[in-house]
C-alpha positions, -999 to 999 in steps of 0.1 A, spaced: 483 330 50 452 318 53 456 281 36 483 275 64 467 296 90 461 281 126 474 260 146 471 223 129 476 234 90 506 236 90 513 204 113 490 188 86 508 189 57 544 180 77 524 151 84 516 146 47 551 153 33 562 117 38 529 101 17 497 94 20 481 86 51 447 73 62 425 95 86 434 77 114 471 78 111 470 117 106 454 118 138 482 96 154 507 121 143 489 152 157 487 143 193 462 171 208 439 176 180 405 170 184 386 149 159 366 175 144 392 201 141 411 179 125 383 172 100 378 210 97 407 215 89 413 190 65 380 198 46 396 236 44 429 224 27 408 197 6 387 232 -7 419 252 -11 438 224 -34 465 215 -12 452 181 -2 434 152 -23 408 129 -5 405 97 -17 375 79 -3 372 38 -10 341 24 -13 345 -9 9 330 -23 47 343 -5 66 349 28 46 386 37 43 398 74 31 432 86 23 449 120 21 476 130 2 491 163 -8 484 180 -42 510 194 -65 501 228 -54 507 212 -15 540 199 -23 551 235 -35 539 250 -4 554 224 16 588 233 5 581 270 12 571 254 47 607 239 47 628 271 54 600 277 85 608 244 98 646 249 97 642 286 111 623 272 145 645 242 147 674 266 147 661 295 170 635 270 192 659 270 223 663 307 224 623 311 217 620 289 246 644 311 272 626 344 262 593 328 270 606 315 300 618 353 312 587 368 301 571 342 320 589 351 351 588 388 350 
């Protein structure tokens, strides 16, 4: 649990499943992340082996993210999470609403 725990780990490699994708781009597709928790938490998935980095030596410097073998299998584990909220995430969203209102 801890390589997906918190709140943008997860979101992370979703964002990774369809390629690679520059820093910049990862940060487009995780509207509400800060820039340093996003590095954070990159940095812990890069330690754990479920993300490469690929940094390019050019003007101005360019790095790349993609997801290991070991982050494609836990991807897929991910998958049946995914389908699970899709399927229930109307009725999760009524019983926070009652609980809101009681």
């Amino acid at each position: 649990m801890d390589v997906v725990g918190g709140k943008w780990k997860a979101l992370i490699l979703w964002a990774l499943h369809k390629g690679t994708l520059r820093f910049g781009e990862l940060k487009r597709e995780l509207p509400g992340v800060s820039e340093k928790m996003l590095i954070q938490q990159l940095r812990e998935l890069e330690a754990d082996g479920v993300l490469h980095r690929e940094v390019y030596r050019e003007v101005p410097p360019r790095v790349e993210y993609s997801l290991t073998e070991l982050g494609q299998a836990l991807n897929t584990a991910l998958d049946s999470l995914g389908v699970w909220g899709e399927t229930f995430m109307q009725e999760i969203i009524a019983n926070k609403a009652k609980e809101a209102a009681a």
